[in-house]
C-alpha positions in Angstrom: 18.7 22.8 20.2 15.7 20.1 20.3 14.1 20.2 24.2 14.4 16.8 25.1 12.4 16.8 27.8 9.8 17.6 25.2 10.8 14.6 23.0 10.5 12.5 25.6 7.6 13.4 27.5 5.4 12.9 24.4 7.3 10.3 22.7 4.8 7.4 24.2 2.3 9.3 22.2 3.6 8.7 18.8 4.1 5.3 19.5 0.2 5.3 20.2 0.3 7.1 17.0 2.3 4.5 14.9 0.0 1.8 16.5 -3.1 3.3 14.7 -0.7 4.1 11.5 0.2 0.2 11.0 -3.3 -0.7 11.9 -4.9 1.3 9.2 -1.7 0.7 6.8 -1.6 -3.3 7.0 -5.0 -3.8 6.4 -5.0 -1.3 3.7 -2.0 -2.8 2.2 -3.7 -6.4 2.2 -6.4 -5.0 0.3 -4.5 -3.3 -2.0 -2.6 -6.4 -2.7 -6.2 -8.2 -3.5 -7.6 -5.8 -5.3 -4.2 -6.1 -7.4 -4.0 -9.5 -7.5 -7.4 -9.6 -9.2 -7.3 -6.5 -11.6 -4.1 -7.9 -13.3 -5.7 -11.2 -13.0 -8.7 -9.8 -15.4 -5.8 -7.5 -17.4 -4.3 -10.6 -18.0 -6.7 -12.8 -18.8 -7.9 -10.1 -21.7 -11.7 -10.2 -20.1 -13.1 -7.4 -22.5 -16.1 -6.0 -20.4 -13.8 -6.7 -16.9 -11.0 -5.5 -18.4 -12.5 -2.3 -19.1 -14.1 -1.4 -15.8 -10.6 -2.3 -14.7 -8.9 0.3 -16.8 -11.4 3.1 -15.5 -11.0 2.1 -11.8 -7.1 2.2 -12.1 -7.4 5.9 -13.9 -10.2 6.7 -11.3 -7.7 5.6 -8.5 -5.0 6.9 -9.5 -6.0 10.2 -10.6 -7.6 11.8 -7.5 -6.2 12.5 -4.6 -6.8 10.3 -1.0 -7.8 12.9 0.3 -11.1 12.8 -2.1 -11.2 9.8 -1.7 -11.3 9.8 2.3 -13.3 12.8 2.4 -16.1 11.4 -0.1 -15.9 8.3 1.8 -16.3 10.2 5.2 -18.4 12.7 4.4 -20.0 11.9 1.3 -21.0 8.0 2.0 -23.3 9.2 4.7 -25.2 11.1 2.6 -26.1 8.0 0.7 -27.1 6.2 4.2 -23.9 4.4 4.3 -22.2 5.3 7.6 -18.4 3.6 8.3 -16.2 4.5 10.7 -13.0 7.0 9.9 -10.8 3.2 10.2 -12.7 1.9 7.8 -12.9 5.1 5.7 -9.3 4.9 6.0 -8.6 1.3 5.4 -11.1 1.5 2.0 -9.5 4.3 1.0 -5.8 3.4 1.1 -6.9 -0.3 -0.4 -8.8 1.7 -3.1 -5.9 3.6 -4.3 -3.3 1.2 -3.8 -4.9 -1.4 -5.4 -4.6 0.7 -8.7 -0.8 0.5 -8.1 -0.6 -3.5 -7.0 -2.3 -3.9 -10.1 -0.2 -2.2 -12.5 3.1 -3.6 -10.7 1.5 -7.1 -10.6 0.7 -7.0 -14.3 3.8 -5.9 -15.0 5.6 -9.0 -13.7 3.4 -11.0 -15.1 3.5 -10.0 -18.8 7.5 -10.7 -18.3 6.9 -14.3 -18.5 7.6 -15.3 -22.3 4.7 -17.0 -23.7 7.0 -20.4 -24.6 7.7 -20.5 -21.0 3.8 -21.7 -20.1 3.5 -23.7 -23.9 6.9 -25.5 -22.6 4.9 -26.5 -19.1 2.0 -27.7 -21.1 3.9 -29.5 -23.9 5.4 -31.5 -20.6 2.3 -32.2 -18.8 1.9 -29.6 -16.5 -1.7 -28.8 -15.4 -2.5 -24.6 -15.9 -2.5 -24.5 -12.0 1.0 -26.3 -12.2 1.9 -24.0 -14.9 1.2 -21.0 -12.9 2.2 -21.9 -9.4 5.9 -23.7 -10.8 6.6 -21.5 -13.3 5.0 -18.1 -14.1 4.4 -16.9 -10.2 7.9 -17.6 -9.0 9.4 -15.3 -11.6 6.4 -12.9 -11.6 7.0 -12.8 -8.2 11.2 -11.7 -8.2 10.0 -9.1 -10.8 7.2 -7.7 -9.4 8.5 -7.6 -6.0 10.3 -3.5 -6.2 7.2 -2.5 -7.5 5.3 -4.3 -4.3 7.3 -2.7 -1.9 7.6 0.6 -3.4 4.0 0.5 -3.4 3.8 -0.8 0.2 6.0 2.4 1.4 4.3 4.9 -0.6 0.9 3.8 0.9 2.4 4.2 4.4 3.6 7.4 3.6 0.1 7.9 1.8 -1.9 7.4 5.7 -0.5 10.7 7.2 -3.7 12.0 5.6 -5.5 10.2 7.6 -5.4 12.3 10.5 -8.1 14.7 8.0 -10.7 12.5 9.0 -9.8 12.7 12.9 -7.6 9.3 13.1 -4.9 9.9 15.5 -2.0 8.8 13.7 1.5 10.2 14.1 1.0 13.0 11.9 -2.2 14.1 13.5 0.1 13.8 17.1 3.0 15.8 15.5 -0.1 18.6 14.5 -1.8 18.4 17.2 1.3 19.2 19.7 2.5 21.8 16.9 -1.0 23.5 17.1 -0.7 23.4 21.7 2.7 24.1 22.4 3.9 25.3 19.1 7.4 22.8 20.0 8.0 22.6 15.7 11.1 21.1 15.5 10.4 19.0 18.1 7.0 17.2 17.1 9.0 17.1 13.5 11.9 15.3 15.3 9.8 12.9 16.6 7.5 12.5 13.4 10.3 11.8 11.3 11.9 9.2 13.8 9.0 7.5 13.7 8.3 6.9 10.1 12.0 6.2 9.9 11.3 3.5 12.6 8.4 1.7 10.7 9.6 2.4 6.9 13.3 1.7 7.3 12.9 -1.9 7.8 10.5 -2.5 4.9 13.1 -1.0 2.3 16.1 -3.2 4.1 13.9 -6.6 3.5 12.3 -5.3 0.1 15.9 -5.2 -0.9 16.6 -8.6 0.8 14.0 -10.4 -1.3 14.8 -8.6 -4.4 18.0 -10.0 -4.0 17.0 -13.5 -3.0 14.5 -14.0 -5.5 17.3 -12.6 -8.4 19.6 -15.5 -7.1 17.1 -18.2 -6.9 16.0 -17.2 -10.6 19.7 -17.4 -12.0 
């Protein structure tokens, strides 16, 4: 049976632990999102010599490992004279690879839009911004929008290896305890909880907007 007296003695510090987690996680995410927006932007918009530094940074991203990543950033940066903190190591790194995955959901939703769709806007007098704000982002939007939040969870998930560059998120609180008072099941218990705490909420309104968007489209 879990000690509870464990679970809650130490409890306050994974919610110190989250804090640092959603720090690092949002402004990763908004990155991410960014960097998306713009690579399928470029994708998009067929930019040859853009296009293909685009295609080499999402196989580049997506094909190594954050932990490269984090510790090239970390340890490798410095080397070069560039010195960043392990947040910002962390933020750059999870923005880095998620961007790769924004992109490819972005441009997905994007490239659903039937060509006739923006020829139809211009043919009745809709400016290109009009075009793209009225009628290809809304529907871009309701199909990109599982990809987004898959993406969003995943790079969540993606931060407990973080706590490899000494961030004290919850995973490096549920290793750290493991490592003192060797209490496994009960630093798990608490680990899980708390990623259940922050996750389940983002798949219930993920699912919300899916939703919402697929009625407002019909």
């Amino acid at each position: 049976m879990l000690d509870w007296a464990f679970v809650s003695h130490y409890a306050p510090f994974f919610v110190k632990g989250a804090e640092i987690t959603l720090i690092i996680s949002v402004f990763g995410i908004i990155l991410a999102v960014v960097t998306g927006l713009v690579c399928a932007g470029i994708e998009i918009a067929r930019v040859p010599v853009l296009r293909q530094i685009v295609r080499i940074y999402i196989e580049l991203s997506r094909n190594t490992p954050l932990l490269v990543q984090l510790y090239f950033l970390y340890f490798g940066l410095p080397k070069l004279g560039v010195v960043w903190s392990a947040e910002q190591c962390a933020i750059v790194g999870l923005g880095f690879l998620g961007g790769s995955y924004m992109a490819e959901a972005m441009r997905g939703g994007l490239e659903t839009i039937p060509e006739v769709q923006r020829e139809s806007a211009y043919v009745l007098g809709l400016s290109p911004w009009q075009t793209l704000s009225h009628v290809v982002v809304p529907q871009a939007i309701s199909t990109s929008i599982p990809g987004v939040v898959a993406n969003v969870i995943f790079l969540i998930k993606e931060s407990s290896v973080v706590s490899a560059i000494a961030l004290a998120d919850v995973m490096y609180m549920a290793k750290d305890l493991i490592g003192m008072y060797y209490d496994t099941y009960e630093s798990l218990f608490l680990l899980i909880v708390t990623y259940l705490v922050i996750l389940l909420p983002i798949s219930l309104l993920g699912t919300w907007l899916e939703r919402r968007f697929d009625y407002e489209r019909r």
